[in-house]
N, C-alpha and C positions, 0 to 999 in steps of 0.2 A: 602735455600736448606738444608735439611736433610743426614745427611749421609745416602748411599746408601749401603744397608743389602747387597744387592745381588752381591757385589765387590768380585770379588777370592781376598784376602789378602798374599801375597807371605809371605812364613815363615823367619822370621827375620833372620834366624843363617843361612839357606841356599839360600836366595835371590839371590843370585848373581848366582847361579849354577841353579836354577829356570829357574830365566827369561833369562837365554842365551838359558836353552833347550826352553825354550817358542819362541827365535826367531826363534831360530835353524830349531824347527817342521815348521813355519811358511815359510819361504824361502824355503824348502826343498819340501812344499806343492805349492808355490807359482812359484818356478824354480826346475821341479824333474828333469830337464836334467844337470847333477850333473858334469859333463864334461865339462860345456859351464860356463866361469868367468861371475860371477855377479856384470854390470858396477852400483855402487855405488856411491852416491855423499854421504861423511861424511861433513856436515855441521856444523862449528863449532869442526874441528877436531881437535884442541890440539896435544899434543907431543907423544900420540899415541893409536894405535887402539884397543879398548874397544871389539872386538869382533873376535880378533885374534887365540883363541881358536873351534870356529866353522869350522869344516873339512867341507868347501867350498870353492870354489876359487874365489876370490874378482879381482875386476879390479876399486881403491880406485881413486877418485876426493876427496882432500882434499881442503877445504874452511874454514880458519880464519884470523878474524880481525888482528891477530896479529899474524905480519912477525914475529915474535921473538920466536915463538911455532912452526914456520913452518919451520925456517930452524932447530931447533930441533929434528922434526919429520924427515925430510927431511935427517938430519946427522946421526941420531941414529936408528930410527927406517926399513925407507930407504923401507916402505910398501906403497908410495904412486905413483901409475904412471900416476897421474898430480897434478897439485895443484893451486889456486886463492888466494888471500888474497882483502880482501874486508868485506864489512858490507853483511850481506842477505839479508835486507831488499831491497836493490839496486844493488846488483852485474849483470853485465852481463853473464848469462849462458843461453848456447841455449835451449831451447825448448822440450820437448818431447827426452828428451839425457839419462835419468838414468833408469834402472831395478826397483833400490830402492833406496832411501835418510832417512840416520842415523840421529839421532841428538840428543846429550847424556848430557841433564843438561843444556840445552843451553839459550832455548828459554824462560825461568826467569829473563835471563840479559839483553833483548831486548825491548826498549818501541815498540812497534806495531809487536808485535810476531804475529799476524793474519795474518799480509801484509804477511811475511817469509812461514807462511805457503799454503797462495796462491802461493807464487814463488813456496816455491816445488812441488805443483801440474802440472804448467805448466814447469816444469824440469824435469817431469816423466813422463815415456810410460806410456800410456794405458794397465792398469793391474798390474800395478806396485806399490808398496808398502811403505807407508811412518810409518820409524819406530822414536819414539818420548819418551823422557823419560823427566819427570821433576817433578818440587813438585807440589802436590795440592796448589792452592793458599787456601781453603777450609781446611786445616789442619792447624793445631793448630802449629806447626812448621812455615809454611809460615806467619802465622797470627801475630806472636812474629816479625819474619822477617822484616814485610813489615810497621810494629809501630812502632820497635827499630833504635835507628842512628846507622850505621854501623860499629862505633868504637865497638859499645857492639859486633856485631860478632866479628869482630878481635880477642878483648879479649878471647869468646869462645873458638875462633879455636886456639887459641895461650895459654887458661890455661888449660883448658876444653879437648879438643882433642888432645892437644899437640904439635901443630904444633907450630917451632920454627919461621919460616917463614912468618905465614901466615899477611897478608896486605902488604906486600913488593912488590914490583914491578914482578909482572908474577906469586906469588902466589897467591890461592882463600885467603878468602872470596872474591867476586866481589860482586860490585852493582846491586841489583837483583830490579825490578819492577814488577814482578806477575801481567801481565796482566789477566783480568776475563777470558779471553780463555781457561788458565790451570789451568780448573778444571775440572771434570765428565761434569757438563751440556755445559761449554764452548765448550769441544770436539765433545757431541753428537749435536750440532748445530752444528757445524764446519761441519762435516761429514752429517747431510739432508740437509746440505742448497746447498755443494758441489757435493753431488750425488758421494760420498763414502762409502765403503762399513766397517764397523768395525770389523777388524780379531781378535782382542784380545783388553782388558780391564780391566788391571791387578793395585791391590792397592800396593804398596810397602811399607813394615815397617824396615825401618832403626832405630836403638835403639836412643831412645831419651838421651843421654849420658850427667847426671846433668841434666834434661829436664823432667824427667817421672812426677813427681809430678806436677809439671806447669804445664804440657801438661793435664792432667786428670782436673784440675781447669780450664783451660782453653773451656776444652769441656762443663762443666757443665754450667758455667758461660754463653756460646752459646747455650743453651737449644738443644743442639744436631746438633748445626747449622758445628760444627767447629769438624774433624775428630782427634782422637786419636787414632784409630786401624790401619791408614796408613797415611805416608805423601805424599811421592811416586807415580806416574802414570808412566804404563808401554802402549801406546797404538799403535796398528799396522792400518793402514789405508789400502783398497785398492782403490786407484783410475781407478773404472770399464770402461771396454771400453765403449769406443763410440757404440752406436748402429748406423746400416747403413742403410742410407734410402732410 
């Protein structure tokens, strides 16, 4: 696969104030009755809510592997009125239960992230909207990734970015596997094969930090196969109703 020209590329310095007004618009088009809490399942919720700045009113199902992040969330943050601890791929949750299901970075660390996002379809109403963020596996970023032993991130994140922390117990890096799913064409199958509707389709560029030079070699070296204008996917789903027969 070629990188894809016709990707919106989120501007690097503003990204983050971007893609929230990009949910933002999106939920507000998807739920205009602005009064009525929107029941969410955060999948993969961590220590806390990523999307806390949107004037909406949430009604949050928090779900992670790790008890250790939730009673975190659950102590400090105190935004959550339920919460699971379980894997996705297998948890029990009922049916046709959420408005919309989050998932911020998540689905990189999970071998059979496709199963995960079957469950969310069958966790969501009809009409309801799956919001999903992660890296291209198709970028030059996931590509170093998914080659390198994972000591070499540690190091990154520990020389490179700074983080004192990171590989210790409940800090990232984490073990990522980049299932073919998260990429452009993994999605747009995901969505005709499910009979999904695609709301948005957004490239994300996080600064390649110690990275920029590799990363442009790396593209070249993939005859264009391998992205350096984005690592990032921002994509919103809607799961269309049933039609009645």
């Amino acid at each position: 696969m070629h990188i894809n020209k016709s990707l919106k590329i989120l501007n690097p310095q503003t990204r983050f104030k971007e893609r929230r007004q990009i949910i933002e618009t999106t939920l507000n088009q998807v739920f205009p009755n602005k009064n009525q809490a929107i029941k969410i399942l955060e999948a993969g919720c961590g220590k806390w809510w990523a999307l806390k700045e949107i004037n909406r009113k949430f009604e949050i199902t928090g779900v992670d592997i790790s008890s250790e992040a939730l009673e975190y969330r659950l102590n400090t943050q105190k935004d959550l009125a339920n919460y699971k601890v379980g894997d996705l791929r297998n948890i029990e949750i009922e049916n046709n239960s959420f408005d919309a299901i989050y998932s911020n970075y998540v689905l990189e660390h999970i071998k059979g992230s496709e199963i995960v996002l079957q469950n969310f379809l069958k966790w969501l109403k009809n009409g309801g909207i799956i919001i999903v963020q992660v890296p291209d596996r198709n970028s030059t970023a996931a590509f170093f990734s998914r080659f390198s032993p994972h000591f070499i991130h540690v190091l990154y994140y520990k020389y490179v970015k700074g983080r004192k922390n990171a590989g210790e117990p409940g800090h990232g890096p984490f073990e990522a596997y980049y299932d073919k799913i998260l990429s452009i064409d993994g999605f747009r199958r995901f969505s005709e094969n499910n009979g999904c509707k695609i709301l948005a389709e957004i490239g994300i560029l996080a600064p390649y930090k110690g990275f920029s030079f590799f990363s442009k070699i790396l593209q070249l070296l993939s005859l264009g196969k391998l992205s350096h204008n984005h690592n990032g996917l921002l994509y919103i789903f809607q799961k269309e109703p049933q039609k009645s027969l």
